[in-house]
MARZAFI-46700 format. One record per residue: x, y, z of N, C-alpha, C in turn; residue number from 1. Coordinates in steps of 0.1 Angstrom, whole numbers, always signed. Layout:
% MARZAFI-46700
((X,Y,Z),(X,Y,Z),(X,Y,Z),NUM),
...
END
This chain:
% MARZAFI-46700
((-57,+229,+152),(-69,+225,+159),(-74,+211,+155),1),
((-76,+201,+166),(-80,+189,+163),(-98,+191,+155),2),
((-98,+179,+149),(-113,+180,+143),(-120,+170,+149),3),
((-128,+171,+154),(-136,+161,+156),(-146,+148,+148),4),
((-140,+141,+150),(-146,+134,+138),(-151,+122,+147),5),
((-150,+106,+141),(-167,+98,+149),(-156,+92,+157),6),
((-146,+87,+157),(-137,+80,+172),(-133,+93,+184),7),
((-128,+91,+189),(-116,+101,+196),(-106,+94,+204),8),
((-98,+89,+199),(-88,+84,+202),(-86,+65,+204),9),
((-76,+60,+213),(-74,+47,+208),(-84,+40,+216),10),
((-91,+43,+227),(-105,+35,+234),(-111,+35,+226),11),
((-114,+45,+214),(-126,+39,+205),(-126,+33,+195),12),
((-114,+32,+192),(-109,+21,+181),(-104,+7,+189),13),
((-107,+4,+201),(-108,-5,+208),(-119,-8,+210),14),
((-132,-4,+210),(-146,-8,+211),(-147,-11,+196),15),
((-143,-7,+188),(-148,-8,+178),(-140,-23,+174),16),
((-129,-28,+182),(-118,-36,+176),(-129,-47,+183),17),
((-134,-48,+193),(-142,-53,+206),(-153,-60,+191),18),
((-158,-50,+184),(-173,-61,+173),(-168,-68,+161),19),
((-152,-73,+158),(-146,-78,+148),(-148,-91,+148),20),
((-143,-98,+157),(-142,-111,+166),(-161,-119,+164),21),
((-169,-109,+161),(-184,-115,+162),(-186,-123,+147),22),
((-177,-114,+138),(-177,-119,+124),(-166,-131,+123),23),
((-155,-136,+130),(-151,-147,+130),(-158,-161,+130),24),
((-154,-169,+122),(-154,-185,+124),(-144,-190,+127),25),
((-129,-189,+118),(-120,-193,+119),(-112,-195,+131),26),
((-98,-203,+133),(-97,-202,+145),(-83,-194,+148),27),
((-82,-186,+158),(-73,-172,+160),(-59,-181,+149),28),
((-51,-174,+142),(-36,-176,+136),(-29,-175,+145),29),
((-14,-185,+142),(-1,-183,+154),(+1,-173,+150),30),
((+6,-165,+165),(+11,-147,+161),(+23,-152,+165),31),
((+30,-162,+154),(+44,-160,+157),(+50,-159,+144),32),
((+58,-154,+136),(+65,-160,+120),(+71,-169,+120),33),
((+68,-175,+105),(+71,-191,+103),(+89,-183,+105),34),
((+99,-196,+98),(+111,-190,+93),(+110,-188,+83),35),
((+123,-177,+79),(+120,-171,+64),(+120,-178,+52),36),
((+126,-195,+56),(+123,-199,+43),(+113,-204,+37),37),
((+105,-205,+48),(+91,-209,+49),(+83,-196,+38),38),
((+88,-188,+44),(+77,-174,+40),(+80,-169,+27),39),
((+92,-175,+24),(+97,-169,+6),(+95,-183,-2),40),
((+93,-197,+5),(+90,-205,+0),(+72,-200,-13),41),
((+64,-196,+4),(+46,-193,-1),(+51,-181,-11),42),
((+59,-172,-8),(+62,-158,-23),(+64,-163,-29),43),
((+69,-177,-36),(+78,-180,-44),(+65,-189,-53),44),
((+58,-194,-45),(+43,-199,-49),(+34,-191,-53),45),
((+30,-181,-50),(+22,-170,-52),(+31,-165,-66),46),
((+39,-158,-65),(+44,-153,-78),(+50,-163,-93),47),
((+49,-176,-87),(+53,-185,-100),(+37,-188,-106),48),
((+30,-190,-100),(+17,-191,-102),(+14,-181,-112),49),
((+15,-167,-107),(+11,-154,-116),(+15,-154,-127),50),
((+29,-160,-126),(+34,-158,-138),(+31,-167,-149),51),
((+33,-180,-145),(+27,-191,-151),(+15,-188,-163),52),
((+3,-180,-154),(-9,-181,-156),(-12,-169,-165),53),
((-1,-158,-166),(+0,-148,-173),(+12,-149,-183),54),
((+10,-150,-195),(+28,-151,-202),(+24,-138,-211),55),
((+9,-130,-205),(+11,-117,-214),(+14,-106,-201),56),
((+26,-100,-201),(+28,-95,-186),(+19,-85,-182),57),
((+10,-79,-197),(-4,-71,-190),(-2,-53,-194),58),
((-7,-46,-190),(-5,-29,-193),(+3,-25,-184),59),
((+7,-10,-185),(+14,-5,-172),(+4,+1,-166),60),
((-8,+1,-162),(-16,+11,-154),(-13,+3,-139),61),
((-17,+15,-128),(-15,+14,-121),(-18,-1,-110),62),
((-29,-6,-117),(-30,-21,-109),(-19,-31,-113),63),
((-16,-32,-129),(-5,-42,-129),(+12,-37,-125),64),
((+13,-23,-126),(+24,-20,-124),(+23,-21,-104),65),
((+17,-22,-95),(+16,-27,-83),(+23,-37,-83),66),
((+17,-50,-90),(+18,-59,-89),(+34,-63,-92),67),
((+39,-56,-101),(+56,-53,-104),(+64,-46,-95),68),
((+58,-38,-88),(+69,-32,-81),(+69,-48,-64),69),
((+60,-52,-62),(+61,-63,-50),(+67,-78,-63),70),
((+66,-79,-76),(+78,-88,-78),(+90,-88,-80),71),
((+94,-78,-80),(+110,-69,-82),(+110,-66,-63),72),
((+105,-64,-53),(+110,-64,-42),(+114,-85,-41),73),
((+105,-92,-42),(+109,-102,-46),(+119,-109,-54),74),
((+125,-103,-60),(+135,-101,-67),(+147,-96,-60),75),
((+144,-87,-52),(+154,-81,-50),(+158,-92,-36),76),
((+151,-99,-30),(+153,-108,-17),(+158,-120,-20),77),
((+154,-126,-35),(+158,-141,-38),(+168,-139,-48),78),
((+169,-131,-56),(+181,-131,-68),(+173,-138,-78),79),
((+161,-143,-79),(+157,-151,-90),(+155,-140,-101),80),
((+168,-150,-115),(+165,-141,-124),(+151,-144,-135),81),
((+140,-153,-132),(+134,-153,-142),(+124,-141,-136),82),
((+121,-137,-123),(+113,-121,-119),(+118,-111,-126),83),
((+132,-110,-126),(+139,-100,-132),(+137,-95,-145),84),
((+134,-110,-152),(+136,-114,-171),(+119,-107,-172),85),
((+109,-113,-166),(+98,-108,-170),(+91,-94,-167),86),
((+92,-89,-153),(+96,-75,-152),(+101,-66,-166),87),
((+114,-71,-166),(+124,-63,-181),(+115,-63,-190),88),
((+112,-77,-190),(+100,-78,-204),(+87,-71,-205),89),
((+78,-69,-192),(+71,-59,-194),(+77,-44,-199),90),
((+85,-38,-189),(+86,-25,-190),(+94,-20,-203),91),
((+101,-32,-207),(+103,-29,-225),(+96,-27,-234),92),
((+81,-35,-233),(+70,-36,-237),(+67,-23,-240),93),
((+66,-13,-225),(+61,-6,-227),(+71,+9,-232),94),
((+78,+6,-239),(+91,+15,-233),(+96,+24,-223),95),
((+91,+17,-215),(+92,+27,-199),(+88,+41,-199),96),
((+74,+41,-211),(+67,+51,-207),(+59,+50,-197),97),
((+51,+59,-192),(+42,+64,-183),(+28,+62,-193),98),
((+16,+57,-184),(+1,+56,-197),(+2,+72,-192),99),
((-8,+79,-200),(-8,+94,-204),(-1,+102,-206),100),
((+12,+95,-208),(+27,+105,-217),(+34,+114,-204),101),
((+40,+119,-212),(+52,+130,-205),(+43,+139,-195),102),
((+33,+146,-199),(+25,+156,-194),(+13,+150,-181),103),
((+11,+138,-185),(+2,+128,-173),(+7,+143,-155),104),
((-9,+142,-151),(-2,+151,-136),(-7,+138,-128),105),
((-14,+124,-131),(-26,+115,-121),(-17,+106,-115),106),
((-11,+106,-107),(-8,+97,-98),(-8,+84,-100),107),
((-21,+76,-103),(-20,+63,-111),(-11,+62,-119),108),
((-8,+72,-134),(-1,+71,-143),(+16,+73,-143),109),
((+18,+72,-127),(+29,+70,-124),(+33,+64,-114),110),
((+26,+51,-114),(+30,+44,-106),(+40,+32,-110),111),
((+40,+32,-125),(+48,+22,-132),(+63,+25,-125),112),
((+65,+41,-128),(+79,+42,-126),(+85,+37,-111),113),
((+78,+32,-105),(+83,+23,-92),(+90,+11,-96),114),
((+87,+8,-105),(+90,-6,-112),(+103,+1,-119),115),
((+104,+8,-129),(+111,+10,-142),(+127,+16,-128),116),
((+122,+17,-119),(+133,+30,-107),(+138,+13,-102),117),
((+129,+2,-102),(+135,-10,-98),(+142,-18,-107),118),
((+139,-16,-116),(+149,-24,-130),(+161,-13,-129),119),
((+162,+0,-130),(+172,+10,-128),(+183,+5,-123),120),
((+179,+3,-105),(+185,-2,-97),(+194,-11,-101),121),
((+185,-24,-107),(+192,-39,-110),(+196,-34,-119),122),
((+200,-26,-129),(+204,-30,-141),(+202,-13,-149),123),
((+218,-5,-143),(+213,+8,-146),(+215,+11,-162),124),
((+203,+22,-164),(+204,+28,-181),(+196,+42,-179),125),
((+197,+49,-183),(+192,+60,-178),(+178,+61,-191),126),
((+175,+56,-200),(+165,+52,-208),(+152,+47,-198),127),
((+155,+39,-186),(+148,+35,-179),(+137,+45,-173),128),
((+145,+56,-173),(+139,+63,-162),(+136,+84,-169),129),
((+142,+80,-185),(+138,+94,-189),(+122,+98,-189),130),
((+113,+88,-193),(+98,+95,-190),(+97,+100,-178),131),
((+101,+91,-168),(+98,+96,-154),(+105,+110,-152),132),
((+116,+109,-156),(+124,+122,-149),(+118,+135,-157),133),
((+117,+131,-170),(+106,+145,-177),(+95,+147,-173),134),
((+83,+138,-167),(+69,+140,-163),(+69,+152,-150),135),
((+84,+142,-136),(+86,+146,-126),(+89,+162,-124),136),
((+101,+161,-135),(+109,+175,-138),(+94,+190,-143),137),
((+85,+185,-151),(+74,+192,-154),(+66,+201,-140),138),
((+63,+190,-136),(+57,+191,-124),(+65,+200,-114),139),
((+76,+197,-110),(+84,+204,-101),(+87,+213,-104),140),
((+90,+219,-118),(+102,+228,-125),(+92,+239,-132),141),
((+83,+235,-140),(+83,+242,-152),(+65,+241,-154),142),
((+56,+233,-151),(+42,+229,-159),(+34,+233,-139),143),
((+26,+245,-143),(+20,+246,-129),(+23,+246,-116),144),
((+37,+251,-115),(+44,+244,-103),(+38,+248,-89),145),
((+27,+256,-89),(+18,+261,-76),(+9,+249,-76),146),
((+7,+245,-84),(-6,+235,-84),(-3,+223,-75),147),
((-10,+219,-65),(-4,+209,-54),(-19,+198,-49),148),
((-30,+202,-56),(-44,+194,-56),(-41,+186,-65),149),
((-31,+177,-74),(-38,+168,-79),(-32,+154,-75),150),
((-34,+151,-59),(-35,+135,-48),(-49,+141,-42),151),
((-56,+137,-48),(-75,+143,-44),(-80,+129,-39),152),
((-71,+118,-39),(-76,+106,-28),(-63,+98,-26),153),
((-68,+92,-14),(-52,+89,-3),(-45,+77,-13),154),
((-56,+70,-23),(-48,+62,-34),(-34,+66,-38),155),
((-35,+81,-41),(-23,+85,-47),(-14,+85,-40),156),
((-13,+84,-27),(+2,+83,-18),(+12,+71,-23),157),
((+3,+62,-25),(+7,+50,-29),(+16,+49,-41),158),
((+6,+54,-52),(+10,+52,-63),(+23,+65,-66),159),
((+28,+79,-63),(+33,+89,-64),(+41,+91,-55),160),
((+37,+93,-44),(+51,+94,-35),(+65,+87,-36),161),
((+63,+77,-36),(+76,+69,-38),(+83,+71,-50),162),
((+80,+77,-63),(+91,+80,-79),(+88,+95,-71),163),
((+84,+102,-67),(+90,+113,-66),(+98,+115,-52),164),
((+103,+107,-44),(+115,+107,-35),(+122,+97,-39),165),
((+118,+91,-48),(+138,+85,-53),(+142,+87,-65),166),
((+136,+94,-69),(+137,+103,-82),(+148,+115,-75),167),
((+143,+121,-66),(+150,+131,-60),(+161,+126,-54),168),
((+162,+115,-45),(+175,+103,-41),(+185,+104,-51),169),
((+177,+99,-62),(+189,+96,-70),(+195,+105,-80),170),
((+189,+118,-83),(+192,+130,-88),(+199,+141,-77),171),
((+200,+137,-63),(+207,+143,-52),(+200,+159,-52),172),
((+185,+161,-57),(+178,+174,-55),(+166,+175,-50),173),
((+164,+183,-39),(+155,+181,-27),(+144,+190,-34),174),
((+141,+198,-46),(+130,+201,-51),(+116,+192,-54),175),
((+118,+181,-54),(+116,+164,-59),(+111,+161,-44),176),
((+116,+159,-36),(+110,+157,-22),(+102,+173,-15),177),
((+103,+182,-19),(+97,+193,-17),(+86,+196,-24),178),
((+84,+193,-37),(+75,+194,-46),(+62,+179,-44),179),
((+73,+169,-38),(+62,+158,-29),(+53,+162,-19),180),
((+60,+173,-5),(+61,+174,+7),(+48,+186,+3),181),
((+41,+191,-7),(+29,+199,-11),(+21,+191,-14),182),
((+27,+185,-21),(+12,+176,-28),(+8,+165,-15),183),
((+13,+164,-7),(+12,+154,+5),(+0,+163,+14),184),
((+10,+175,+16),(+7,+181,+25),(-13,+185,+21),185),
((-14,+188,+14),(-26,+197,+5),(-34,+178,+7),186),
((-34,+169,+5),(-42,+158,+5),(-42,+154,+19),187),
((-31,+156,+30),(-40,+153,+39),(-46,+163,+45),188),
((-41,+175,+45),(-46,+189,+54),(-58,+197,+47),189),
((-61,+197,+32),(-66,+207,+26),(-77,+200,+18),190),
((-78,+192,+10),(-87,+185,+3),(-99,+181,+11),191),
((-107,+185,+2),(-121,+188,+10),(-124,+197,+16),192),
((-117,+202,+23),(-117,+209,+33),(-110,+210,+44),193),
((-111,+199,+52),(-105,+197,+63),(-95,+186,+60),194),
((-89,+180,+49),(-80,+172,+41),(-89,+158,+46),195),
((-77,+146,+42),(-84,+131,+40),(-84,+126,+54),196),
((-71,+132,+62),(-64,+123,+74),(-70,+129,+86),197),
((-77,+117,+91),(-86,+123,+106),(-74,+122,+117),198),
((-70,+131,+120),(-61,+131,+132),(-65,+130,+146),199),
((-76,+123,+148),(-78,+124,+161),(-81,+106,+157),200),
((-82,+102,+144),(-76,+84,+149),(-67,+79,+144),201),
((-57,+86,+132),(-48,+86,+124),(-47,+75,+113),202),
((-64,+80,+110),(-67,+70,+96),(-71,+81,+89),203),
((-74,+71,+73),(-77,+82,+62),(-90,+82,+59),204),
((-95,+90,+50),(-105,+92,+43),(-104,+84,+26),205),
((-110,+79,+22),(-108,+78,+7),(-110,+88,+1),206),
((-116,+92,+2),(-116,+111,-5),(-123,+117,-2),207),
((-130,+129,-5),(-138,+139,+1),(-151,+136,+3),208),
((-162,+129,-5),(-173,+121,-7),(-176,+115,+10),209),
((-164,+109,+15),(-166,+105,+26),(-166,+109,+40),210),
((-160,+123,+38),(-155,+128,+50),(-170,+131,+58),211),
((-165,+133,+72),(-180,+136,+77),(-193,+144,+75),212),
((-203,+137,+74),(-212,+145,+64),(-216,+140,+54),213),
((-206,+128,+46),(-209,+125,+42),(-212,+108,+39),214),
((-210,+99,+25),(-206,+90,+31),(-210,+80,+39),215),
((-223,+72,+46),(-217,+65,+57),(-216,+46,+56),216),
((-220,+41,+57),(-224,+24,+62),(-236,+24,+63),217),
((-243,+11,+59),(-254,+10,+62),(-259,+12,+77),218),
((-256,+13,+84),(-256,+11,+99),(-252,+25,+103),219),
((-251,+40,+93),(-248,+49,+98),(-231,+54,+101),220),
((-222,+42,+101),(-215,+42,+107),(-203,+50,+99),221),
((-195,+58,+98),(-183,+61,+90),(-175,+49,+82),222),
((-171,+56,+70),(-167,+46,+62),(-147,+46,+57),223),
((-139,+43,+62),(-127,+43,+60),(-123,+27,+54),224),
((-120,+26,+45),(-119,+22,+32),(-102,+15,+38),225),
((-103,-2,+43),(-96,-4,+47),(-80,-7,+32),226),
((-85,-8,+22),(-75,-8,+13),(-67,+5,+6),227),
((-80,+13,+9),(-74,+30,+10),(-61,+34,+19),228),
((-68,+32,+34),(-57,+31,+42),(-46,+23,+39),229),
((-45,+14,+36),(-31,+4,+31),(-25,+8,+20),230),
((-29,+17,+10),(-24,+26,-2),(-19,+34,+9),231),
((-20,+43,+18),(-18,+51,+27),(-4,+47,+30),232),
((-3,+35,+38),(+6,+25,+40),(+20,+27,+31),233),
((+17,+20,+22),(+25,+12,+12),(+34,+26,+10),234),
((+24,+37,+8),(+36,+49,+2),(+43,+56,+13),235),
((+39,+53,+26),(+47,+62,+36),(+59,+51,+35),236),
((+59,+36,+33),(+69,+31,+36),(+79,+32,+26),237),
((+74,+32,+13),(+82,+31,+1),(+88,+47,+1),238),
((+84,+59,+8),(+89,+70,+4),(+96,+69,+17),239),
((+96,+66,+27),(+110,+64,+41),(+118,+52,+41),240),
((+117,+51,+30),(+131,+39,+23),(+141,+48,+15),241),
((+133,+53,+4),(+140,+67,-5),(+146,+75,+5),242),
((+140,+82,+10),(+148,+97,+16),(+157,+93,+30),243),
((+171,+103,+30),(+172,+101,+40),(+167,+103,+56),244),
((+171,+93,+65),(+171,+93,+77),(+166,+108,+84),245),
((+173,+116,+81),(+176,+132,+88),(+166,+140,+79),246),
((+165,+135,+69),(+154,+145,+55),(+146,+155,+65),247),
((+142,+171,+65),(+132,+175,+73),(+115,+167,+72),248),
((+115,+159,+62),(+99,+158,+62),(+98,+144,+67),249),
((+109,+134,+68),(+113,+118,+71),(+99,+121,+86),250),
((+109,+130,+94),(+99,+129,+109),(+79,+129,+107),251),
((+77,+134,+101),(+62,+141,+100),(+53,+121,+95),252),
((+65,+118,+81),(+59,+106,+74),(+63,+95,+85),253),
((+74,+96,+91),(+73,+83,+104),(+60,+85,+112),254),
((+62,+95,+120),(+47,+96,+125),(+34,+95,+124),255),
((+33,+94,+112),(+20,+96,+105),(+15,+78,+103),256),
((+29,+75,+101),(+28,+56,+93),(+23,+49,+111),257),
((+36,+54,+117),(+30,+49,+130),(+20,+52,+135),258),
((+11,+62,+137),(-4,+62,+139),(-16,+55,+131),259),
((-9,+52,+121),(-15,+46,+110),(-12,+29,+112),260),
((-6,+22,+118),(-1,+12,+119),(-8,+6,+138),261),
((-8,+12,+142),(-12,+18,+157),(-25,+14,+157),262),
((-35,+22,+149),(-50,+24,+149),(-54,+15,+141),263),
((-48,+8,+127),(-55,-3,+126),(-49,-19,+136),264),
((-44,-21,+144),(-35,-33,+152),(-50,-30,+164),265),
((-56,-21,+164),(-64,-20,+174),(-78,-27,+165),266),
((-78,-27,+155),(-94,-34,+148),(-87,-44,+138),267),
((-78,-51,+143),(-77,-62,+136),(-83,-72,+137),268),
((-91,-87,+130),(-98,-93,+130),(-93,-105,+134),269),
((-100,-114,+146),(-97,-122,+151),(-91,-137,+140),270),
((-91,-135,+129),(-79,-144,+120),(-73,-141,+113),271),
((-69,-123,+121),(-55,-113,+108),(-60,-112,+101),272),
((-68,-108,+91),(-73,-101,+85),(-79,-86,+88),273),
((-83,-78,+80),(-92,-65,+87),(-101,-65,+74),274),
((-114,-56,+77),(-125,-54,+73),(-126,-47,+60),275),
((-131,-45,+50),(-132,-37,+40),(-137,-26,+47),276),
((-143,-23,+55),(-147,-11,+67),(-138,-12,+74),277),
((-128,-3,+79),(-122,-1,+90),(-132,+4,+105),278),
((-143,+11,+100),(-150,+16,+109),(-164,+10,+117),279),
((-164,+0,+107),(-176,-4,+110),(-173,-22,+108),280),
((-174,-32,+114),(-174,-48,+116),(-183,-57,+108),281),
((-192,-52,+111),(-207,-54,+104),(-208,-48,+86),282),
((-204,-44,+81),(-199,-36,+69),(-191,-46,+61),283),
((-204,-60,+55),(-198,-63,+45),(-183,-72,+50),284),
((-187,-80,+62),(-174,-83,+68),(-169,-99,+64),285),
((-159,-100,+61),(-149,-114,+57),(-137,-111,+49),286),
((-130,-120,+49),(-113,-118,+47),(-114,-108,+36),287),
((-106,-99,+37),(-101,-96,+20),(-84,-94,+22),288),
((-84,-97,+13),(-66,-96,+11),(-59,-84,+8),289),
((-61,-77,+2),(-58,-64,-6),(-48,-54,+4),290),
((-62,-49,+15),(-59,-38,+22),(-49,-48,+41),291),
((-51,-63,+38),(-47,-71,+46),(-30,-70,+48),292),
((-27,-70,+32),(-15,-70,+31),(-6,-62,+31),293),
((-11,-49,+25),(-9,-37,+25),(-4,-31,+40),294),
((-13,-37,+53),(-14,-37,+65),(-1,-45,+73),295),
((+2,-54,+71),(+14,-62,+73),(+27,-57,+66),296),
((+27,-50,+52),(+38,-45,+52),(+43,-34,+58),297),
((+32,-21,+59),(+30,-15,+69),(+36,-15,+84),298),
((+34,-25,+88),(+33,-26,+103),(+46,-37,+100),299),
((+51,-45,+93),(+64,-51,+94),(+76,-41,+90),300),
((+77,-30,+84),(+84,-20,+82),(+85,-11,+97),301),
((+72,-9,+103),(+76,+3,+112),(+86,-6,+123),302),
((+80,-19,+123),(+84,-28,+134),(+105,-31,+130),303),
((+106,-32,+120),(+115,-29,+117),(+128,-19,+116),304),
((+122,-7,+118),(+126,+9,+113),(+129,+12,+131),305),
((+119,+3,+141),(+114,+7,+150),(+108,+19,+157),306),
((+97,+21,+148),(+88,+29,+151),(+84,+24,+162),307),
((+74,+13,+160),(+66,+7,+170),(+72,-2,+178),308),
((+64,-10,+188),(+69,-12,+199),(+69,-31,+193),309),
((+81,-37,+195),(+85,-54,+186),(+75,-65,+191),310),
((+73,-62,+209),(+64,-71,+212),(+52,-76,+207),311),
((+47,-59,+206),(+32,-53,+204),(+26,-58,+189),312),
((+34,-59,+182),(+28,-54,+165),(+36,-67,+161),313),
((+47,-77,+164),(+51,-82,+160),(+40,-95,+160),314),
((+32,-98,+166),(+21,-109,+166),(+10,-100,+161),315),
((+6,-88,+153),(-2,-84,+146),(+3,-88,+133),316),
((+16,-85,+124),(+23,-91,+114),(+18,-102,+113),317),
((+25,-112,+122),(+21,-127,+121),(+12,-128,+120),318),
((-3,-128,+127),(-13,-131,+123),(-18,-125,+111),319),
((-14,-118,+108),(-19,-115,+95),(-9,-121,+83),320),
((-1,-122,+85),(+1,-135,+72),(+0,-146,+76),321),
((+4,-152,+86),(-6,-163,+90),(-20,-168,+83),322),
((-26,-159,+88),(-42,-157,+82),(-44,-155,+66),323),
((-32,-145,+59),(-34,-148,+43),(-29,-162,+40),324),
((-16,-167,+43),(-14,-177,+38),(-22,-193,+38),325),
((-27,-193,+50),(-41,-202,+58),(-56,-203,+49),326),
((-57,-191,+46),(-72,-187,+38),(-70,-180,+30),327),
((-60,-176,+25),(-61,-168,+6),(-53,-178,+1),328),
((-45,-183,+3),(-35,-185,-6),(-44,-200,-6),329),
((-43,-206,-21),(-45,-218,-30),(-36,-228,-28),330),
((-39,-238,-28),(-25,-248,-29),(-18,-246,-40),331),
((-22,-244,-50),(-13,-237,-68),(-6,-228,-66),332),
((-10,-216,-52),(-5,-205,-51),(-13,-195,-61),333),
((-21,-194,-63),(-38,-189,-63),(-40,-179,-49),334),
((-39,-165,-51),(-41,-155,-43),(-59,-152,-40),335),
((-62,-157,-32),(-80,-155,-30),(-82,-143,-25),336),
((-94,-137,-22),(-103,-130,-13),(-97,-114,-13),337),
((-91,-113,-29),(-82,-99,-34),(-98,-91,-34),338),
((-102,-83,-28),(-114,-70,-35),(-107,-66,-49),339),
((-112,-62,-62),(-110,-58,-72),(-115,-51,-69),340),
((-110,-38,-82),(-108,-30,-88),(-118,-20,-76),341),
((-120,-11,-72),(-132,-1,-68),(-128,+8,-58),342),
((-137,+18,-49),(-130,+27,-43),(-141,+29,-29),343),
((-144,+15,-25),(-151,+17,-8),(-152,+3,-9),344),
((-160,-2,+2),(-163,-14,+8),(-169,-18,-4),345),
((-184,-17,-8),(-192,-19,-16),(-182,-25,-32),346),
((-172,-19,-32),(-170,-22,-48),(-164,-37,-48),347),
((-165,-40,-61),(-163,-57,-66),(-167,-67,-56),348),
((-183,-63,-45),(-183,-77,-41),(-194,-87,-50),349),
((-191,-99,-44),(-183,-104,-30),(-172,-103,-37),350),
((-166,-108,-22),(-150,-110,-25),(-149,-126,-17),351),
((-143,-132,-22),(-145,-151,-25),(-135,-150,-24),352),
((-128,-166,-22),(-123,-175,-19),(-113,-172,-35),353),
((-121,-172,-47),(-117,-172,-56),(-114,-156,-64),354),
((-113,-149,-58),(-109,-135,-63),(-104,-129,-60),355),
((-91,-122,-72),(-79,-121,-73),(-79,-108,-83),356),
((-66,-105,-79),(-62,-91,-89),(-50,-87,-86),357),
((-44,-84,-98),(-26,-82,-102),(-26,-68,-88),358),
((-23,-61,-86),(-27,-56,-74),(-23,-60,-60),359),
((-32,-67,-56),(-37,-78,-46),(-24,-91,-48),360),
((-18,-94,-57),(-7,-101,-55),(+6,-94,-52),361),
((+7,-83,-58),(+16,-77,-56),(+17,-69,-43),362),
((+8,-68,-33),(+5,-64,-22),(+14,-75,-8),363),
((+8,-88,-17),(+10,-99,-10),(+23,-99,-12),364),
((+29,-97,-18),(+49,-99,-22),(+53,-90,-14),365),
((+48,-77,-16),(+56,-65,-7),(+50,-70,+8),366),
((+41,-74,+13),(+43,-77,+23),(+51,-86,+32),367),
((+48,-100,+21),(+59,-109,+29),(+74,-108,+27),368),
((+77,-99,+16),(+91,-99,+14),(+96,-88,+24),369),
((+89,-78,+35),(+90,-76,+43),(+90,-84,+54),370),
((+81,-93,+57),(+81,-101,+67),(+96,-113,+67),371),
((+97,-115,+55),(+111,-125,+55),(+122,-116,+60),372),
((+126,-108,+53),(+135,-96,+63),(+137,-90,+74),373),
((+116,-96,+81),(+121,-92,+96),(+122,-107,+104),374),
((+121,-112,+94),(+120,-127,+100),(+139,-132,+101),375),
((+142,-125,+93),(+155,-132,+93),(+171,-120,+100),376),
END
């Protein structure tokens, strides 16, 4: 049964796309892509900069291990081995544990292993990846295995979906993508009640707090949490890279990414960017980077995979890196207008010219290291 919730369908995320354009100054970005060397040129600025400006590579929680898994896709596009060297050097650091040990069930606390499954890759050792495979194995095998509530906000798609389908890839056992395909299922269908994912515009909820009822904008209006949705993003893409093509659950996660891809190309912001409100224009509105980028890899993957339609989405991409590279990015390669740390519109503002977060760069890598790939 469809639910009714505050759009119904893509006219109303066209009116609503209709009051974005009022918050512009800037002037529209070319919706065309530079060439790729142009585009791994600015990644290559963005992430020398980071590193530069960090020689402590930082904790494993889930914001800096973000930021690792988009410098190892980076890595994996240029061959540069000093990404490689420092990556290694974190996750050595940490001994490619997980923060809250073997037993951790939180999603955040396994988001490292996206990174440690990328060092794997480059440079196999099966040390890399024993925390992971004992946390994973708990979970699926042996520690609660009915238990399927704990992705209680769409964050976790991001950070968990992806080590638990190439965990299963690379172990050749579909328990691992089955024991995913619950805890997916239960977050968007069941949590809260009526789960996170409004299916009548094929955006998310940030968690229950917000669903209808609750929750709203100053202005009344529903609140969808444009960096929420781009966590939403990031893990439908990174887990339909892992599994195969034919997988029974591949179909459900294509679809889902392309309605998700779909419905924000309809409120995107007349200089590529989109709103910390997906729902509302007026809500705290100017560039942020975060959920911008998240949005572009998104939508350069489906356009790639060919979900979506090349014409259509291929000048939504561009403008939206266009528009980060134009107004976030520093001449240093200084990543601007990142929202930190929080979990709705409201948290860490403002969001300036000058603010940034390990996160928010790593967003920006996984994006355009998709965009160079479809650029090329």
């Amino acid at each position: 049964m469809r639910r009714r919730h505050f759009l119904t369908g893509a006219a109303a995320l066209t009116a609503t796309a209709a009051l974005a354009p009022l918050a512009e100054a800037a002037p529209r970005p070319a919706a065309a892509l530079p060439p790729r060397a142009e585009i791994v040129s600015v990644l290559r600025r963005v992430a020398d900069h980071w590193l530069d400006t960090h020689t402590d590579p930082g904790d494993n929680q889930w914001a800096n291990a973000t930021f690792f898994s988009g410098l190892m896709a980076l890595h994996r596009l240029t061959g540069t081995t000093r990404y490689l060297a420092y990556a290694r050097g974190w996750a050595e650091g940490h001994d490619y544990a997980l923060n809250g040990g073997d037993t951790t069930r939180h999603a955040d606390n396994q988001c490292a292993a996206q990174a440690y499954l990328d060092l794997y890759e480059a440079e196999p050792d099966e040390a890399k990846i024993t925390a992971l495979e004992t946390n994973l194995h708990r979970m699926t095998y042996t520690d609660q295995v009915d238990k399927n509530d704990d992705w209680w906000w769409d964050d976790a798609l991001h950070m968990a979906m992806p080590p638990f389908a190439r965990l299963g890839a690379l172990r050749s056992d579909l328990a691992y993508a089955e024991k995913l395909h619950k805890l997916y299922t239960h977050t968007k269908h069941t949590e809260g009640g009526p789960g996170l994912y409004d299916d009548t515009t094929g955006l998310w909820y940030r968690d229950k707090r917000f669903l209808p009822g609750g929750i709203l904008s100053p202005a009344g209006k529903p609140v969808l949490w444009s960096r929420g949705n781009g966590w939403v993003a990031g893990g439908h893409v990174k887990t339909l890279k892992a599994l195969p093509a034919a997988h029974p659950d591949a179909a459900e996660y294509r679809a889902t990414l392309t309605r998700l891809v779909e419905a924000v190309a309809a409120v995107q912001r007349a200089d590529g960017f989109w709103n910390v409100n997906l729902a509302d224009a007026a809500h705290l509105p100017g560039p942020e980077t975060s959920g911008t980028s998240f949005f572009a890899y998104g939508t350069a993957y489906a356009i790639r995979a060919g979900l979506v339609d090349r014409a259509r989405h291929l000048p939504v991409a561009a403008r939206a890196w266009n528009g980060l590279v134009t107004t976030a990015v520093h001449p240093d390669g200084f990543l601007g207008y990142v929202q930190k740390v929080g979990d709705r519109p409201e948290s860490s503002q403002p969001v300036t010219y000058d603010s940034t977060a390990d996160f928010g760069v790593g967003g920006f890598l996984l994006a355009g290291t998709e965009l160079a790939t479809l650029a090329s």
